[in-house]
C-alpha positions as CSV (number, residue, x, y, z in Angstrom):
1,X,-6.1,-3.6,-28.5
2,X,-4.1,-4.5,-25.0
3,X,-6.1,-7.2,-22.8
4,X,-7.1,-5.8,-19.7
5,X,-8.7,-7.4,-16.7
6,X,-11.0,-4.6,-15.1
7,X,-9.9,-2.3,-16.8
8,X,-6.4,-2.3,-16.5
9,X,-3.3,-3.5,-18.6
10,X,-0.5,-6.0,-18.3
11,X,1.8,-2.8,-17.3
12,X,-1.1,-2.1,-14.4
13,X,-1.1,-4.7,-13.0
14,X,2.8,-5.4,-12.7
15,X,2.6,-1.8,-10.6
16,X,-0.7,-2.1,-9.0
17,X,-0.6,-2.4,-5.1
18,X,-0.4,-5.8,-4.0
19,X,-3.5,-5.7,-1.4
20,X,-5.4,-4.3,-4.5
21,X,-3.7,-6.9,-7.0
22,X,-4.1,-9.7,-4.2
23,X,-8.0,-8.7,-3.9
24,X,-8.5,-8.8,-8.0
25,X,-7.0,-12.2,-8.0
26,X,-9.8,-13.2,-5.4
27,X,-12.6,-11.9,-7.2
28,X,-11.7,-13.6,-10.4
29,X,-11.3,-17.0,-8.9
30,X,-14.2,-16.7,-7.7
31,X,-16.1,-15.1,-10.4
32,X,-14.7,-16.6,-12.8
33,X,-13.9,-20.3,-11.7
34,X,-15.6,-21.1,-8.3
35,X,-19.2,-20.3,-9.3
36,X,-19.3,-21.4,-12.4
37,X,-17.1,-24.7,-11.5
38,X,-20.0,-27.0,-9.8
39,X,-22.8,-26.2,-12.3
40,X,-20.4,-27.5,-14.8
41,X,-19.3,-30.3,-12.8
42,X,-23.4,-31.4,-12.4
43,X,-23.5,-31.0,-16.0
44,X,-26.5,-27.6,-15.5
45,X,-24.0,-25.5,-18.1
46,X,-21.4,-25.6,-20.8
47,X,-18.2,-24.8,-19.7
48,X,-16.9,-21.3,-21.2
49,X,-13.8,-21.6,-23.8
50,X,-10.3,-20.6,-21.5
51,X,-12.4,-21.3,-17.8
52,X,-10.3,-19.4,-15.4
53,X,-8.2,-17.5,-17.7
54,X,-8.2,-14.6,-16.2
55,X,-7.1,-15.9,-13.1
56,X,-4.7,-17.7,-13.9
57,X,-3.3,-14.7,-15.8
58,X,-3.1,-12.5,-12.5
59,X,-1.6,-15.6,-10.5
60,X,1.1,-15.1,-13.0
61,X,1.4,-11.6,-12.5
62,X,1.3,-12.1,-8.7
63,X,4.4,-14.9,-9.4
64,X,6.4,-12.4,-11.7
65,X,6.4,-10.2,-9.0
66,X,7.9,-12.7,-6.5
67,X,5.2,-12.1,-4.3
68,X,4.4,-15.4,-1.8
69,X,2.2,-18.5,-3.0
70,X,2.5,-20.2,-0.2
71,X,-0.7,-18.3,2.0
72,X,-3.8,-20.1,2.6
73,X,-5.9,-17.7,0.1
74,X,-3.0,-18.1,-2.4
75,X,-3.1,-21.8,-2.4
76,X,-7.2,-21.5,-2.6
77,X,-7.0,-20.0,-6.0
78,X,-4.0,-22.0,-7.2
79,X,-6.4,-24.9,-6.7
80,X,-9.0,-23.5,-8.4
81,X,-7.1,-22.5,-11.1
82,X,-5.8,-26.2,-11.6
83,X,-9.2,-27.8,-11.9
84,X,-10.3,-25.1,-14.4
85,X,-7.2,-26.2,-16.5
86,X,-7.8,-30.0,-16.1
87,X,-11.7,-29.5,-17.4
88,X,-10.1,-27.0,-20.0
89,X,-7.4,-29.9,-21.4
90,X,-10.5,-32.3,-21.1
91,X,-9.8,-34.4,-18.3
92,X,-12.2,-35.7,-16.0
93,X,-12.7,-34.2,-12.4
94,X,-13.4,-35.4,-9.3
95,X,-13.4,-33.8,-6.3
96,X,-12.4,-35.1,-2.8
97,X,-15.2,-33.1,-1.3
98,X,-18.3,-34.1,0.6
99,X,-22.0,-33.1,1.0
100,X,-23.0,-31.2,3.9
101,X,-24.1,-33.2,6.8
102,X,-26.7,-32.5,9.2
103,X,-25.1,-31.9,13.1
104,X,-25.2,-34.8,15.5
105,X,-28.3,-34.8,18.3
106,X,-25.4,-33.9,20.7
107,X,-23.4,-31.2,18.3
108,X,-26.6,-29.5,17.8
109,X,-26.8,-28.9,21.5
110,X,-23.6,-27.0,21.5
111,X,-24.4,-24.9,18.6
112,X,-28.1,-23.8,19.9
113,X,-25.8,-23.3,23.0
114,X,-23.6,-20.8,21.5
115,X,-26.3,-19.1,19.3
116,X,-29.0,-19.0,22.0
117,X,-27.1,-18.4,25.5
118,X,-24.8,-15.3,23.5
119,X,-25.5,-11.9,25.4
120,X,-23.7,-8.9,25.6
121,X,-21.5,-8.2,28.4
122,X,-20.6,-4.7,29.5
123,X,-18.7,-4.8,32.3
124,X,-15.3,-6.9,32.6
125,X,-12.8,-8.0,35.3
126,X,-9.2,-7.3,35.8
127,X,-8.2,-10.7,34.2
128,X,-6.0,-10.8,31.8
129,X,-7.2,-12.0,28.6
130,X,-4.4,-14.4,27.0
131,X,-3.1,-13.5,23.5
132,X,-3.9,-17.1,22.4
133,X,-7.2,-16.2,23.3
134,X,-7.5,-12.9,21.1
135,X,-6.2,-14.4,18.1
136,X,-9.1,-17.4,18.0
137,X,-11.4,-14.4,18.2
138,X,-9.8,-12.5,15.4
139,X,-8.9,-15.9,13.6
140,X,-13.1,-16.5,13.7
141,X,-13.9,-13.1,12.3
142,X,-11.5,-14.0,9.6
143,X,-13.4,-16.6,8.8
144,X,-16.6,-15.1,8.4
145,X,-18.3,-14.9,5.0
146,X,-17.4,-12.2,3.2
147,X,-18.7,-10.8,-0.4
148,X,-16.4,-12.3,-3.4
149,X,-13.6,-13.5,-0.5
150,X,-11.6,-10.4,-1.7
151,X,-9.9,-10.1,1.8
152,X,-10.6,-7.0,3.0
153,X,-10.6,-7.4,6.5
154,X,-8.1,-6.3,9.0
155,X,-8.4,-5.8,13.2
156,X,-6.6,-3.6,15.1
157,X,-6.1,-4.8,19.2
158,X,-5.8,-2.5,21.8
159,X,-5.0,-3.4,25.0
160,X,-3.5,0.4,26.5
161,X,-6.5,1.9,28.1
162,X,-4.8,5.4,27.0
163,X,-5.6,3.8,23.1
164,X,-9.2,3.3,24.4
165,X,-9.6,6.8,24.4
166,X,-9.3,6.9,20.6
167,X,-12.5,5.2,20.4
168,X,-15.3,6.7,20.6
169,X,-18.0,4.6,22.7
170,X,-21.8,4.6,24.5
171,X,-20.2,2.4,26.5
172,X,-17.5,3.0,29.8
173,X,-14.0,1.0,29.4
174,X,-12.5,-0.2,32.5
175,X,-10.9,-3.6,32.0
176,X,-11.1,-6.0,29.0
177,X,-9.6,-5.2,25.3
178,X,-11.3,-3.6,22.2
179,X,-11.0,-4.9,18.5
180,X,-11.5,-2.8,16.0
181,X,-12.9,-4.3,12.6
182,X,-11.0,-2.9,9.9
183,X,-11.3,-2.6,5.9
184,X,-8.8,-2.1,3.4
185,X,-10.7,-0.1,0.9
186,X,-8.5,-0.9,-2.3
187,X,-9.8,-3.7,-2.2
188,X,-13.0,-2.6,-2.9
189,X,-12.1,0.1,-4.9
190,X,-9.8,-1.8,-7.5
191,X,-13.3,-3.8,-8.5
192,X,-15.6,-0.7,-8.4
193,X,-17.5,-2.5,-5.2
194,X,-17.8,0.8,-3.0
195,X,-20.3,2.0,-6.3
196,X,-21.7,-1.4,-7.7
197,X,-22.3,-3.0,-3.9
198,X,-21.4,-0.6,-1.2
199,X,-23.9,-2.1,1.2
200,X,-21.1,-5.0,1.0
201,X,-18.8,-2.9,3.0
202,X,-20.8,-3.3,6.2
203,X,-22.4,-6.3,5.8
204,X,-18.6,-7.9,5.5
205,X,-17.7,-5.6,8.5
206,X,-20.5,-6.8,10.8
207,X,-20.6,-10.5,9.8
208,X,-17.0,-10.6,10.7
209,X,-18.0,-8.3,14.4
210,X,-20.7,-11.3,14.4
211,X,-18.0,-14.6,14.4
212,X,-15.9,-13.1,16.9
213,X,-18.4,-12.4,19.6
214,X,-19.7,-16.2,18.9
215,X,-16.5,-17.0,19.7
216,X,-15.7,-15.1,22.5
217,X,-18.3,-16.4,24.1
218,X,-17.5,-19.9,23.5
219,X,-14.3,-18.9,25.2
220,X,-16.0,-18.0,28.2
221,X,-15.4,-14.0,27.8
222,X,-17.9,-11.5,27.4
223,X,-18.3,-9.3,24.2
224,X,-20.4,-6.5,23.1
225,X,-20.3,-5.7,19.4
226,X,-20.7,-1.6,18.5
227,X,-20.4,0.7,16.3
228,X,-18.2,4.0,15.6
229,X,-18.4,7.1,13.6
230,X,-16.1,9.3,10.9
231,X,-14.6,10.9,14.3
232,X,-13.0,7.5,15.2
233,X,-11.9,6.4,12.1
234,X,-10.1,9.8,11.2
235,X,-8.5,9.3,14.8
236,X,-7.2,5.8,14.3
237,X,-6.2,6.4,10.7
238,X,-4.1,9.6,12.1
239,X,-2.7,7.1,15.0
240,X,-1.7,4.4,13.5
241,X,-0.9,6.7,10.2
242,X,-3.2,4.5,7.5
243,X,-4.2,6.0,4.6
244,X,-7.5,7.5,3.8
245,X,-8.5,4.0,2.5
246,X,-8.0,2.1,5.9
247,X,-11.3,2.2,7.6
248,X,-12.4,1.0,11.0
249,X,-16.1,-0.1,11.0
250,X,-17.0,-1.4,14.2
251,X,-15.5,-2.9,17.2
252,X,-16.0,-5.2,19.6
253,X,-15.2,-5.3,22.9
254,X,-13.9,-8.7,25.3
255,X,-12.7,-9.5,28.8
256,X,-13.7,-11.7,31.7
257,X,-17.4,-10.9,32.5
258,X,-18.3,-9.1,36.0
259,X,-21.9,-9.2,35.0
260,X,-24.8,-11.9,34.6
261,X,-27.5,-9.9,33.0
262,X,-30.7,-10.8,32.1
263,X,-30.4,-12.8,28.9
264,X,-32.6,-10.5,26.2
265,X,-35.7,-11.7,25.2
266,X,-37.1,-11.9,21.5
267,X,-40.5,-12.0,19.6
268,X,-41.6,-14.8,18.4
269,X,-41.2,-16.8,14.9
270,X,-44.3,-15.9,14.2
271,X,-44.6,-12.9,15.2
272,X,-41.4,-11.9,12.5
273,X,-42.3,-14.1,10.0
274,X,-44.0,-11.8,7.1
275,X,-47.3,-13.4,4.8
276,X,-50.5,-12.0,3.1
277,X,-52.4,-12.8,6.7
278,X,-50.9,-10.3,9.3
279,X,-49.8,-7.1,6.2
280,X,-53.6,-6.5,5.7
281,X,-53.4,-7.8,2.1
282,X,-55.0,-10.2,0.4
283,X,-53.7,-12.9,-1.7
């Protein structure tokens, strides 16, 4: 019987497309070598026979087909996969890693700055807004957490206000630029997540949205995040001529506020904090 990983052979693999090879490759180092790696480590579980195997296995796959090693999410795995084979040849390993830390008195400041002073701005200058600019924003979605780190996430900038129209918005676009957060579906589809976790596809989407208004407005632009429906993403798929798998979720949009709303109020803690005393039930 031929070893497959997911389902699918040697021979599948060495044909499969790269964004859905690249994604398989990130599931299994995770899966299979980052969450299991620091209970071992702390001594809370046995370490399974061949740790990382399949990883490793797909890294070689990814090498045979001279695709590059040299990308940030590349090199993450190759890491991984190195420690697994140093605790499977029964070496010792230490990591060059640290505890979290709790924020200085003065760093706390800035980040109850950024998340408490964030509001959505709907109307923009004429200002330019510098590329440098636009890529920290995208560079912070990036970042954002995202289910398995498969790497589905892509953005598409426009900046032509006749590509504006393609979007389909509550809101009117007069200055500023729109991102649109994007999804590679075979990404989720090589690993069975649009059945097993399809909530994942929008959570991924709108954590992502989340990190890039945060730092827009760090910036010192306005953002509002929103949402689109099947009528833009068919558009922008036709436009840009993606296949049915390429999805837009969301968007955002940025410029150089010429507004100062009122800054949106919440309820209190305790009035969204859920126990036995305010749901009529007793304990």
């Amino acid at each position: 019987m031929k070893e497959t990983i997911h389902g699918f052979s040697t021979e599948d693999l060495m044909k499969m497309d790269v964004t859905a090879l690249r994604a398989m490759l990130h599931e299994r180092t995770h899966h299979k070598i980052e969450v299991l790696l620091y209970r071992i480590l702390k001594g809370k579980m046995k370490k399974p026979p061949n740790l990382g195997y399949e990883a490793e296995l797909l890294l070689n796959i990814w090498k045979r087909r001279g695709l590059p090693v040299n990308t940030p999410d590349i090199q993450w795995c190759i890491k991984y996969i190195e420690l697994a084979n140093k605790l499977n040849s029964g070496e010792i390993v230490r990591l060059n890693t640290e505890l979290l830390k709790p924020f200085t008195s003065l760093e706390m400041k800035t980040v109850k700055k950024l998340l408490y002073t964030r509001q959505s701005i709907r109307q923009f200058t004429s200002k330019h807004v510098p590329d440098e600019m636009i890529r920290e924003i995208l560079q912070a979605g990036l970042m954002a957490p995202q289910g398995c780190n498969i790497g589905s996430t892509r953005f598409i900038v426009l900046r032509d206000p006749e590509e504006w129209k393609l979007v389909r918005s509550d809101i009117p676009i007069e200055n500023g630029v729109i991102i649109l957060i994007c999804q590679d579906l075979k990404t989720y589809n090589v690993l069975k997540f649009d059945e097993l976790v399809p909530q994942n596809l929008y959570y991924d989407a709108a954590a992502a949205a989340d990190h890039m208004c945060l730092m827009a407005h760090a910036l010192g632009l306005g953002a509002c995040w929103l949402t689109h429906g099947v009528e833009t993403q068919k558009k922008i798929q036709e436009y840009f001529n993606q296949p049915e798998t390429f999805v837009t979720r969301c968007h955002i949009i940025v410029g150089w506020p010429d507004e100062a709303p009122i800054k949106s109020a919440k309820m209190s803690i305790d009035d969204v904090i859920i126990t036995p005393k305010n749901t009529n039930k007793t304990p």
